[in-house]
C-alpha angles and dihedrals in degrees: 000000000000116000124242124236124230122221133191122250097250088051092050098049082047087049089045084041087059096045099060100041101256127121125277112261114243107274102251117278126248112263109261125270118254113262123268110247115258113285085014114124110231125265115283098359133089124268102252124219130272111258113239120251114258118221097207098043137070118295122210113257112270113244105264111253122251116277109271089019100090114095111243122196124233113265112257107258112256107263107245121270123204116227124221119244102252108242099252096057094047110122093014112132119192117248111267089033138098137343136291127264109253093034110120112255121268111256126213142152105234125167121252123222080283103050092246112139118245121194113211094210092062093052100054084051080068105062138296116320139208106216098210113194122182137162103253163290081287099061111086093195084060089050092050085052091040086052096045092051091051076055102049094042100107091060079052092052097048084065100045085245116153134214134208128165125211133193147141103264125103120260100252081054091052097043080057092059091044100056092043092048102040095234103184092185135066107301104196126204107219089172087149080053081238095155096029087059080040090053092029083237101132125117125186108198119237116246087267092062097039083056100053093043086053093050085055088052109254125143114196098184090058090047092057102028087230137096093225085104082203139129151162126300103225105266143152125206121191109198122173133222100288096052104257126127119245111176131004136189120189122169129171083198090096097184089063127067147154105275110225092252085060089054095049096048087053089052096055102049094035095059102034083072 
């Protein structure tokens, strides 16, 4: 009894392959090598070369930084609002302060961004007025109400109710204001402080906040082109036809105004006694 001898399975299907005419299948590879650990050059050939980086191609991803390392920039500093007067301290005027309802309107000549005099008392002749007072160019919180009542101005319109604004600073200051903030009404230089003394309306800041405006740059006495360092509490005045005054609103708290609907709304139910 002949034995039989055993093949392995690669041998047999090479042996069947044969047989039939086709072509031998590939003896089986070699299992891979291991991989080369990373940086290492492979087994039995030279190391190549780094390629060079190229400036206009993609670049590998750069390793995160560590929790807490990145540099994070300081949060922008919320813009000002302006906040609205509540309605139960609308037309309230601090002691010391301002004028009383029923008294006639200061009058006084005050030059306008042009130069050009402007007398007050022609302007309430021609219809009731709102006497607008603020602090200054400077004060970003006057040129948001300065900006809100340019808005407003054609419901102003609509009740033949006119605007002008009054403060310290020089007229080529306030020319400035007026073309950044659009004011389409009189805009009046009282750099002598002539109609503030008039209204009672003018503040002169203690050393603390003279400080502190100086530390933000502003320089008062620059803005008016006097050494008074002085300038308006923010205050209206609505005076009629006649020049008396009818209604009045002064607060040192300069964050807070009117808004111009309030305004609106006391117009209309001041002169339609």
């Amino acid at each position: 009894m002949k034995t039989l001898r055993r093949f392995s399975p690669p041998l047999v299907l090479s042996l069947a392959a044969a047989a039939c005419g086709a072509p031998s299948p590939p003896p089986p590879s070699a299992p891979p090598a291991p991989a080369p650990a990373a940086g290492a050059p492979a087994s039995g050939a030279p190391a190549a070369a780094a390629a060079p980086a190229s400036s206009s191609g993609p670049t590998a991803a750069a390793a995160p930084a560590p929790a807490g390392s990145a540099e994070t920039s300081p949060p922008p500093k919320p813009a000002p609002s302006l906040a609205e007067t509540p309605a139960d301290h609308l037309g309230t005027v601090p002691a010391g302060l301002g004028l009383k309802v029923g008294a006639k309107a200061p009058d006084a000549t005050l030059p306008d961004i042009t130069g050009k005099a402007v007398r007050l008392k022609a302007l309430y002749a021609e219809g009731p007025t709102f006497v607008v007072f603020y602090r200054g160019g400077w004060c970003p919180f006057c040129n948001l109400q300065l900006h809100e009542l340019t808005t407003a101005k054609p419901e102003f319109d609509k009740r033949g109710i006119h605007l002008v604004a009054i403060s310290v600073d020089k007229p080529d200051e306030e020319a400035k204001t007026q073309a950044k903030q659009g004011v389409a009404f009189p805009m009046l230089s009282d750099s002598s402080m002539t109609a503030l003394k008039a209204y009672n309306v003018v503040h002169r800041p203690a050393d603390a906040e003279a400080k502190t405006l100086a530390g933000y740059g502003i320089d008062l006495d620059q803005y008016s082109g006097q050494r008074h360092h002085s300038f308006a509490v923010p205050a209206l005045f609505l005076v009629d036809k006649s020049g008396t005054i009818r209604w009045e609103h002064v607060d040192e708290e300069f964050k807070v105004r009117p808004s111009a609907r309030q305004m609106l709304e006391v117009a209309d139910r001041i002169l339609a006694k």
